[in-house]
C-alpha positions as a Markdown table, in Angstrom:
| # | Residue | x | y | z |
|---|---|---|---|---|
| 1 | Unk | -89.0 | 169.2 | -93.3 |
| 2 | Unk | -85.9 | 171.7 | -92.1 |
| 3 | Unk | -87.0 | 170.9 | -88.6 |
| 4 | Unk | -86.6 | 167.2 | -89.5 |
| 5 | Unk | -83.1 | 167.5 | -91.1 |
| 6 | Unk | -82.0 | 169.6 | -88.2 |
| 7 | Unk | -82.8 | 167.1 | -86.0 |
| 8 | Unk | -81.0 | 163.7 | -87.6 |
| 9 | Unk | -77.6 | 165.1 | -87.0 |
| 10 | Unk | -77.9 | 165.7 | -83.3 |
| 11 | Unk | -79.4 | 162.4 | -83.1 |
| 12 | Unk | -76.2 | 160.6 | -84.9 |
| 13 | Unk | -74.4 | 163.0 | -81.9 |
| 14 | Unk | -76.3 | 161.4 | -78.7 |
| 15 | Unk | -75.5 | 158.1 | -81.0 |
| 16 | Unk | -71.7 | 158.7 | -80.5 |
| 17 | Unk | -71.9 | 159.9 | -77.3 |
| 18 | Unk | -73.5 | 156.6 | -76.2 |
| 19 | Unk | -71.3 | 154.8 | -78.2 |
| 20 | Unk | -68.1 | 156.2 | -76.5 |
| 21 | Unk | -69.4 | 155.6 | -73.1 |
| 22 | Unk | -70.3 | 152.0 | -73.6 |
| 23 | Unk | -73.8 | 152.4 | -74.4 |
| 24 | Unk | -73.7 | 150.7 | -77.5 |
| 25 | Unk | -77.1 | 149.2 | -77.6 |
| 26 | Unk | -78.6 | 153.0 | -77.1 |
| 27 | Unk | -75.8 | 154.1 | -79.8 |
| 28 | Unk | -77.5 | 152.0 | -82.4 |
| 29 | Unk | -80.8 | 152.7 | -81.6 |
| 30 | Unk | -79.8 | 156.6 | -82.0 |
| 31 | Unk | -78.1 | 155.6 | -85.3 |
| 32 | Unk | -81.3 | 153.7 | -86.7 |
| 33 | Unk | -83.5 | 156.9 | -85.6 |
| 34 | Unk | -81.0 | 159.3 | -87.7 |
| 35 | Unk | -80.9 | 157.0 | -90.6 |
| 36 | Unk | -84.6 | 156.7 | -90.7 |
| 37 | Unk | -84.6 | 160.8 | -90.7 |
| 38 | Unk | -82.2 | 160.7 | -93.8 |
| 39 | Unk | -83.8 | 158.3 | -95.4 |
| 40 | Unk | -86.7 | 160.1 | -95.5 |
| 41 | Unk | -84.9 | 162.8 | -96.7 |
| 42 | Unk | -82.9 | 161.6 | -99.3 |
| 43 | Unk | -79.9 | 162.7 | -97.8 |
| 44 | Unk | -77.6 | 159.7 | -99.8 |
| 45 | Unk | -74.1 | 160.7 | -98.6 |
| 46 | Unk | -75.4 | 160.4 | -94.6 |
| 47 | Unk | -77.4 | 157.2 | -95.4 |
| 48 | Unk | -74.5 | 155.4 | -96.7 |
| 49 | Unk | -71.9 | 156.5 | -94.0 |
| 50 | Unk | -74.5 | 155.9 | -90.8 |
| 51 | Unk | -75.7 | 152.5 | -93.2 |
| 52 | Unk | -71.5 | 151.7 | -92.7 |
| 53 | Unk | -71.4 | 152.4 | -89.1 |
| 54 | Unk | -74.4 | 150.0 | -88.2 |
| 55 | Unk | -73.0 | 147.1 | -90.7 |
| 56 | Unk | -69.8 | 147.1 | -88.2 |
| 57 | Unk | -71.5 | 147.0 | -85.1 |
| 58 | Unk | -73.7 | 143.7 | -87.2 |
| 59 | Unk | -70.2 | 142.4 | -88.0 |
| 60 | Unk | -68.7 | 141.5 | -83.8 |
């Protein structure tokens, strides 16, 4: 389980990193994978602010 929660916040990293180039369509699917992670997890405060990052890219 550590391993797991170590892992979602890199992943929301590579999300940004895509995102700032231009990648945006890799950006999301970076951000779904880390949600999933914290979802899993429980982890509320990161579900709701990565949950509010995909509802603007839903919104263009």
């Amino acid at each position: 389980m550590e391993q797991t929660r170590r892992r979602s916040h890199p992943l929301e990293g590579i999300a940004d990193h895509h995102l700032a180039t231009g990648e945006t369509d890799s950006g999301i699917a970076y951000l779904n994978q880390a949600l999933e992670i914290f979802q899993c997890l429980g982890m509320r405060p990161e579900i709701e602010r990565v949950q509010t990052r995909l509802a603007g890219f839903r919104r263009r």
